[in-house]
C-alpha positions in Angstrom: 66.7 125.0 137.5 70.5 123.9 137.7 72.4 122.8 134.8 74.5 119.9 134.4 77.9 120.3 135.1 79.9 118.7 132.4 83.0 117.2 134.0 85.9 116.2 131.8 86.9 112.4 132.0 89.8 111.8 134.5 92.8 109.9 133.7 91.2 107.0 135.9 88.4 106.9 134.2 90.4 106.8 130.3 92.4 103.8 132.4 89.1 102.5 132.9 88.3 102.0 129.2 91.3 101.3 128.0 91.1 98.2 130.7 87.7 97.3 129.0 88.4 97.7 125.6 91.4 95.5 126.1 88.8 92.4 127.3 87.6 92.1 123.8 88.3 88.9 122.9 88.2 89.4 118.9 87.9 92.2 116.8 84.0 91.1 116.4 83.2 92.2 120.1 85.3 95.0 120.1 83.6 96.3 117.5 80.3 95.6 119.1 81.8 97.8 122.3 82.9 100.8 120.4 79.0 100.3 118.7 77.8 100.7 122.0 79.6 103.7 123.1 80.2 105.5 120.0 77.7 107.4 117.8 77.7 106.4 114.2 79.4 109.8 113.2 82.0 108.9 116.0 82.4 105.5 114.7 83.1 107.1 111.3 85.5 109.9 111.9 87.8 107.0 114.3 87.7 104.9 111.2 88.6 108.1 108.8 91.1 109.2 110.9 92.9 105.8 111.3 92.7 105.6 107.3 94.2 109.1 106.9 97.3 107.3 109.6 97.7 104.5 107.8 97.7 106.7 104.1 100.6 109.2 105.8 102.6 106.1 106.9 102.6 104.8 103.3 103.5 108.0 102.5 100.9 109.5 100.5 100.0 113.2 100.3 97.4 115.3 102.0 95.8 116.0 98.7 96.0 112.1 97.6 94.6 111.2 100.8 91.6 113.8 100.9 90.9 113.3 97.5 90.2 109.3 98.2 88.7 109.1 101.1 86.9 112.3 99.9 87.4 114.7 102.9 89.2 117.9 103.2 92.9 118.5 103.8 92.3 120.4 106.9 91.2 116.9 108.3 94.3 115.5 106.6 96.4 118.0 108.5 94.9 117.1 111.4 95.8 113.3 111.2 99.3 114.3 109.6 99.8 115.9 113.2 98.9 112.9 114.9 101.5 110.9 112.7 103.8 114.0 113.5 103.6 114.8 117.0 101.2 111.6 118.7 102.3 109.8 122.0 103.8 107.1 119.8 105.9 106.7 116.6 103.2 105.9 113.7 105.4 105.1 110.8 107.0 102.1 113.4 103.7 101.1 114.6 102.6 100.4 111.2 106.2 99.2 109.5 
């Protein structure tokens, strides 16, 4: 019996959802599309990860943050290097 190959997303296919995504025409049905293709623990580690962004923007610190939202500062760190090194300048995004 053959296993399934597990093939990693191409950058046409990423273009492909972004393009998707982007045809939401309110936050209601955007929400209803991530619903859709995200698992409920998916759902909730986007949504903890955009809070631990929007906490190192403001300016808090890891231990602030992970005491709040009641994770652990490893997953802190982990969104700090997303604020630190990401594709795009956080602190402006959210200025």
């Amino acid at each position: 019996m053959m296993g399934l190959i597990r093939m990693k997303p191409s950058s046409t296919h990423m273009e492909s959802l972004c393009r998707l995504l982007l045809q939401a025409k309110d936050a209601t049905e955007l929400e209803r599309l991530l619903e859709d293709l995200l698992t409920p623990q998916e759902r909730e580690a986007l949504a903890e990860r955009w809070q631990i962004i929007q906490a190192l923007a403001e300016g808090r610190t890891h231990r602030e943050i992970a005491k709040s939202l009641k994770t652990s500062v490893a997953t802190v760190g982990r969104g700090s290097r997303v604020v630190q090194f990401g594709k795009i300048d956080w602190k402006q995004k959210l200025a």
